[in-house]
N, C-alpha and C positions, 0 to 999 in steps of 0.2 A: 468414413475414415476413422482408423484406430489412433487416438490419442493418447499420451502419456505424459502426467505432469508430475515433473521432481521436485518439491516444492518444499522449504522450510518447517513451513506455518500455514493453516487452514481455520478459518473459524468453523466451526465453532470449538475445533480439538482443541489447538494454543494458538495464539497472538498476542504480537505484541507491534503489531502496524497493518498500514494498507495492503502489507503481500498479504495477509492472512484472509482480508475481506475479498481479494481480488482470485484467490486460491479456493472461496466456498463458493460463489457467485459462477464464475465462469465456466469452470465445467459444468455446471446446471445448464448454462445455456447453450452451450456447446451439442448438449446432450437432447436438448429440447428442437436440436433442429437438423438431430437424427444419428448423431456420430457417436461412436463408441469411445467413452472418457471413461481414466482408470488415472489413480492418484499414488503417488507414497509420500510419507512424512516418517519421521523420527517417532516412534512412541519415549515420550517428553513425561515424566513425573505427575506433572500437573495433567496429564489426559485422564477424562477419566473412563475405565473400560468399564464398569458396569453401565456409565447414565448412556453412552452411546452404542450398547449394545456388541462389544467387542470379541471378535472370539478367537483363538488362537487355533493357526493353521498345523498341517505337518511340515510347511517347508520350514529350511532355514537355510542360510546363505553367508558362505567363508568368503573373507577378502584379504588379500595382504595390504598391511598396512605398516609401511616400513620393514624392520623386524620382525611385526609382531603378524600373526592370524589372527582374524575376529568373528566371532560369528553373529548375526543377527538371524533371531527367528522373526518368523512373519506371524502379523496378526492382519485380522481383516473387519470392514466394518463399511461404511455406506454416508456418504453424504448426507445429513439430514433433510429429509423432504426431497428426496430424490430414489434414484436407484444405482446412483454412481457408487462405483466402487471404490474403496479406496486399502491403500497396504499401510502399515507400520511395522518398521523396523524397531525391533524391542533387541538393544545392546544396553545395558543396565552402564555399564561402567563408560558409557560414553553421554546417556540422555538420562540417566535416571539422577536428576538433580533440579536445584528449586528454580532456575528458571531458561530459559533459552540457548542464549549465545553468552550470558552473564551475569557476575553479581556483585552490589554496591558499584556500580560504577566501570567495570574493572572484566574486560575478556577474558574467557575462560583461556587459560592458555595453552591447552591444546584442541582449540578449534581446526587446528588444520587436519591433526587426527579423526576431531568427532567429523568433519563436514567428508573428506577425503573415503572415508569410510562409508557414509551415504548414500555419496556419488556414488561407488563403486557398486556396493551393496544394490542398489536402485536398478542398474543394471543387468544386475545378476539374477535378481528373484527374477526377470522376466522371462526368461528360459525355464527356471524352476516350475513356474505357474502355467506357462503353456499357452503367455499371450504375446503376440510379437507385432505390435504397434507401428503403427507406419510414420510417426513423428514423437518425436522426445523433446519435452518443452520443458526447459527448466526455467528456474526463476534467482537472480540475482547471486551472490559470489558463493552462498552456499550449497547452491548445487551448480555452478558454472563448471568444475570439474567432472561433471557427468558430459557435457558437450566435448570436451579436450579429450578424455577418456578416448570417445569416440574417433576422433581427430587425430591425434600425437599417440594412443598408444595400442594395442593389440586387438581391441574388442571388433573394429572394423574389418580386419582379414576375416572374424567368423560369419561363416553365412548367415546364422542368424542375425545379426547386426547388421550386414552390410547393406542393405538398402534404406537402414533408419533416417530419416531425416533431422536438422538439429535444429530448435527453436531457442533463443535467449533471449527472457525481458527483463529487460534493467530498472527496476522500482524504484531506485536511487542509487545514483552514479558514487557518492560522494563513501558509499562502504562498499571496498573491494576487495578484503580479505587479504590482506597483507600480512607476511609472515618472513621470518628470516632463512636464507637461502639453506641456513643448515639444515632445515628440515622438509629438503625437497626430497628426502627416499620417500619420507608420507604419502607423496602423492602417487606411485606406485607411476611414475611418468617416466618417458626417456629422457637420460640426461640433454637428447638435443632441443626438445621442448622450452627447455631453461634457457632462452634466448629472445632477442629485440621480436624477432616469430612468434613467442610464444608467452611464457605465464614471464619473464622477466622481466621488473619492474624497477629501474633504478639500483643492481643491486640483492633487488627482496624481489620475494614470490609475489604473485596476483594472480589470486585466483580470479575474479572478475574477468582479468585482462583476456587470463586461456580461453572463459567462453569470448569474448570481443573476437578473439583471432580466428578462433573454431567453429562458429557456431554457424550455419548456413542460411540463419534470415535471424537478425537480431530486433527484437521491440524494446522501444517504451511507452511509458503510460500517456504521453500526452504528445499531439502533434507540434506544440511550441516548444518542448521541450529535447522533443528529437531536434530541432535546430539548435537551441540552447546547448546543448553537450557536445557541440561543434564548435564552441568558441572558447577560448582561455578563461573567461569567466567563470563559465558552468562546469567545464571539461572536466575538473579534478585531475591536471594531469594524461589523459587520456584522449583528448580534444583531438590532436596528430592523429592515431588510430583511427576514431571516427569519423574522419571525415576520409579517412583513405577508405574506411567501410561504407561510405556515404551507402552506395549503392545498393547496400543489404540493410541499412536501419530505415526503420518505419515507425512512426508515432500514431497507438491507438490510442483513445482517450476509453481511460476504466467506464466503466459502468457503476450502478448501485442495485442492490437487492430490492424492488420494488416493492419485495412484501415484510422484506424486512424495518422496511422506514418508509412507513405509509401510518400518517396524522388518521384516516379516516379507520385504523384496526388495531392502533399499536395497543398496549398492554399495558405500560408503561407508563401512559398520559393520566393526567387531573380529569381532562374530557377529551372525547376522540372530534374531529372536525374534518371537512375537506374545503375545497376551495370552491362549491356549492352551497356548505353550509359553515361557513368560520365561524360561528359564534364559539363554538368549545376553546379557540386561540386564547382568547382573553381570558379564561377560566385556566387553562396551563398555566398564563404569566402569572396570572393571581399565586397561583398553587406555588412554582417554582419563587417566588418572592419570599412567599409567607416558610417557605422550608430551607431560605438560605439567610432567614432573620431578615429580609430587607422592605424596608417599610412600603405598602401597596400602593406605590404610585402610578400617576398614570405619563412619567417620562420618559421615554426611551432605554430600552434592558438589553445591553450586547450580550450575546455571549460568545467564550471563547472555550476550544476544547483541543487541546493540542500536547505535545510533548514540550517540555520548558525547557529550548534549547535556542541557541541564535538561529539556525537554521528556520525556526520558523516564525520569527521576528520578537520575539518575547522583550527582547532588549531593547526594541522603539519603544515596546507599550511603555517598559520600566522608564525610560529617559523622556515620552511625554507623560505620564500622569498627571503630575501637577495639571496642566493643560486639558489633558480630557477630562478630569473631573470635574476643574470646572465647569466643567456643557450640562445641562441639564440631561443626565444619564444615570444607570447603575452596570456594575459590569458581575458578572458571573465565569467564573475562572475553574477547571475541571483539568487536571495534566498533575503526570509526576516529570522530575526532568534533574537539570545542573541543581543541587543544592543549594549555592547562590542565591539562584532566582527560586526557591522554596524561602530562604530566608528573606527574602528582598518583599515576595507577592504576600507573607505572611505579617511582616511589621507594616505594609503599606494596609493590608485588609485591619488592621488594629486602629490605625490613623482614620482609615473612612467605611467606617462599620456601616454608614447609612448607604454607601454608595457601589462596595467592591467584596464582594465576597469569593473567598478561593477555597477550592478542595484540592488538597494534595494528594490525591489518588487515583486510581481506576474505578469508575463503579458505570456497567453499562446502563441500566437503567435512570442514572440521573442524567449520561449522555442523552438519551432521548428525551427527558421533561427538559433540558435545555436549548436542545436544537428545537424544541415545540413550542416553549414557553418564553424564550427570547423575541423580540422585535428581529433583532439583527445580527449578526454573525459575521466576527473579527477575527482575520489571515492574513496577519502583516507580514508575512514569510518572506523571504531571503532568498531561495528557491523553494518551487513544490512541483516534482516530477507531475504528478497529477493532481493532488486533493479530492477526496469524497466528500469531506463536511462541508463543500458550499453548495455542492450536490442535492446532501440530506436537507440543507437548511433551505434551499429556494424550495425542494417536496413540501419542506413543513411551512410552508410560507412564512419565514424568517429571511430576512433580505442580507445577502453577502455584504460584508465592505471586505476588499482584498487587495493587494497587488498584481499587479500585473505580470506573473510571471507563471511558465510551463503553465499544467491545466487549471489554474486560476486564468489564466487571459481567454483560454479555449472557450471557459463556460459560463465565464460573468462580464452583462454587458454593461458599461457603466453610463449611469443615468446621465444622462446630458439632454439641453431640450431637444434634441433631432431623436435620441430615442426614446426619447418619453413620447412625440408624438408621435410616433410609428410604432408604438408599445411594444418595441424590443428590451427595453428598459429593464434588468433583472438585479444591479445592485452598484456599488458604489468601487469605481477603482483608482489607486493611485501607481504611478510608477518609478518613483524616486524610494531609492532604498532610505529612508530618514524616519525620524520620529515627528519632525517638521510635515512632512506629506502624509502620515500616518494622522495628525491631529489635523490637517486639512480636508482628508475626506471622512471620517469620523465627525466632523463640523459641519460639513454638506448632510452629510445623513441624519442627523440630528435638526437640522432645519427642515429636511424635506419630511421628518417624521410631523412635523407640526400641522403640513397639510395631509389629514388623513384621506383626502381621495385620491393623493398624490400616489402615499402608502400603499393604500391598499389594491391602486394599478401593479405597482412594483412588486407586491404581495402577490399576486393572482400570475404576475406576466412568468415570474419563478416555478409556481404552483404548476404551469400549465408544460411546463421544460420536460422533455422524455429522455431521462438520462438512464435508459433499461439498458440492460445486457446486449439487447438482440443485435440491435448495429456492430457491435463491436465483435461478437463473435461472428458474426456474418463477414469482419475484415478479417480476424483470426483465419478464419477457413480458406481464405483466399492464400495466405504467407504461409499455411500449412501447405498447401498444394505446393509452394513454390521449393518447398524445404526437402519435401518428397521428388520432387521432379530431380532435387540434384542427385541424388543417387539412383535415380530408376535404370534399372538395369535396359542395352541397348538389346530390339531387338535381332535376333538371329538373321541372317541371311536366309 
């Protein structure tokens, strides 16, 4: 089957979250089990065309956009460690800036231009190139108007189009591209589109919403979370819709890069280990201690690696501290996020220099000495569509504590004696949104670290967890089929 994914962000090109690790991952696997995966993204500033071997093509490719025509030329380049291929759209005046969708805070505010133009664009070089893919899988609201495209406005009457199938995965519900109605000529859409049918949203545009209505088998990242966006809690507003789509959402739970966060090869680590040979574990915490100034003890070392925002509970940790620090612990802190909580986790790291140490930054390589050099790994989120770092951390035998929500409840089982003696047992969960049940099971995990054969059951039962690709893509090709089947031409008599 020919594949197409219209996709934001890929690592290793840019990122700036889980689409990005879910957009280099998955076509590999896709790929590895026989199917023909082809990519486009924006070529984004920050890419860099020489270290990925970049090379510009002959095509280029006009779209209207509102008033104006735009062209993007294609460049071309390859997944690393693979042989998938992938396109970038090089428009300077739309992507050539410092960083994604934003900056200081603050949307770019003609996103509906840069993403509209994309979509559209996305579409078009595939004629250009001469490959006509039998599903189009986009990913969240900046390319959801490549599905509506298809749906609501011309590109379906061409035969080349016409038997496309439309894939949409929702990475998180909670960004859906909202914009104000005056600027629906952008979308190059019919004005009947702009209704309860279609991208109108209270008012305003939603692009998200257009793939929800259009799109012929919609995903998300986790199976708790596909019910979760059915309820007014989760829904953002959108709850109504999906659950009239019941019948087309499916929740796959992500995967991770096996070889990309593997204790026994990374690159990264003080010492490499596996969960045959843990002895390098304890040489990580050493290592990661003595580099965050924290004195080499041998009490319990959270860590935490997240965007400092509510969404993914930052504001429990802030309202229990006092409380958690008390416990015989040290915490390690890696996220940039709300300012606020930069000022908040920066005077509190000054108050307990022995205990909390924070980096306000991106840096990937301390990412992995922390998921390796931690005991345990702190997801007090609010929601989480899917989560990979409890993923990474039960690989690096670092024990989750999380809540219980979307693919946190999927993948971590919480230690209780029935699973401890059935060695299901993978980490510590609570389900009350509070700072109160956040410093209660932070408390459980802290006493159970005290008995180390407890531990290091909990350690191994994670270690041994097969959170690869291959399942998940093995569901993908199934919803692929099903996305294809709806347009497959009837045969003749």
């Amino acid at each position: 089957m020919k594949i197409y994914f219209v996709i934001s962000e890929v690592d290793p090109f840019a990122k700036t979250g889980g689409l990005a690790d879910v957009g280099g991952a998955l076509p590999k696997a896709l790929a590895t089990l026989g199917h023909e995966v082809r990519l486009v993204l924006p070529l984004y500033r920050q890419i860099d065309r020489a270290r990925f071997g970049l090379q510009p093509s002959n095509v280029a490719v006009s779209v209207s956009v509102g008033s104006k025509t735009l062209e993007g030329r294609v460049w071309q380049g390859q997944l690393p460690k693979s042989r998938v291929p992938v396109y970038f759209l090089d428009q300077p005046a739309l992507f050539d800036r410092a960083s994604l969708y934003q900056e200081q805070g603050k949307d770019y505010p003609d996103n509906l231009e840069r993403f509209s133009f994309f979509s559209q664009a996305a579409l078009r070089l595939l004629p250009a190139v001469g490959w006509q893919p039998d599903v189009v899988h986009s990913h969240d609201w900046q390319a959801s108007l490549a599905c509506a495209q298809l749906a609501f406005g011309t590109a379906r009457q061409e035969p080349f189009f016409a038997a496309m199938g439309t894939v949409l995965t929702v990475h998180n519900l909670a960004y859906q591209g909202l914009f104000p109605k005056e600027q629906w000529a952008l979308t190059q859409l019919p004005p009947s589109a702009f209704s309860i049918d279609g991208l109108e949203f209270y008012d305003q545009i939603n692009c998200l919403k257009g793939g929800l209505t259009s799109a012929d088998v919609i995903t998300t990242v986790s199976p708790t979370y596909a019910r979760e966006i059915q309820t007014p809690e989760f829904g953002c507003g959108l709850d109504g819709l999906l659950r009239h789509r019941a019948g087309a959402l499916t929740g796959i739970l992500n995967g991770i890069d096996p070889e990309e966060w593997n204790p026994k090869t990374d690159p990264h680590l003080a010492a490499q280990y596996s969960v045959q040979q843990p002895a390098g574990k304890a040489l990580c915490k050493q290592a990661l201690q003595r580099s965050q100034g924290l004195p080499e003890q041998p009490s319990l070392l959270i860590g935490m690696i997240q965007r400092l925002a509510e969404q993914k509970g930052i504001d429990l940790f802030v309202q229990g501290i006092e409380a958690l620090l008390a416990l015989p612990m040290q915490v390690v802190i890696l996220g940039t996020g709300d300012p606020v909580y930069h000022d908040q986790l920066t005077q509190l790291a000054r108050r307990f220099p022995d205990r909390l140490a924070v980096n306000l930054k991106f840096d990937n390589a301390l990412a992995h000495q922390i998921e390796a050099g931690a005991d345990a790994f702190l997801m007090p989120s609010r929601f989480e569509p899917c989560g990979l770092n409890q993923m990474y951390s039960m690989r690096f035998g670092t024990v989750p504590i999380a809540r219980k929500v979307g693919g946190l409840a999927d993948t971590v089982v919480d230690a209780t004696p029935e699973t401890l003696r059935d060695g299901t047992a993978t980490g510590f969960v609570f389900g009350e949104h509070s700072a109160r049940a956040l410093v209660d099971a932070v408390t459980r995990a802290v006493r159970a670290y005290q008995d180390q054969a407890l531990w290091t059951r909990l350690r191994q039962a994670g270690m041994q967890q097969d959170h690869s690709w291959d399942r998940s893509a093995r569901a993908y090709v199934g919803l692929y089929e099903r996305a294809r089947a709806a347009h497959a031409q009837p045969a003749s008599a």
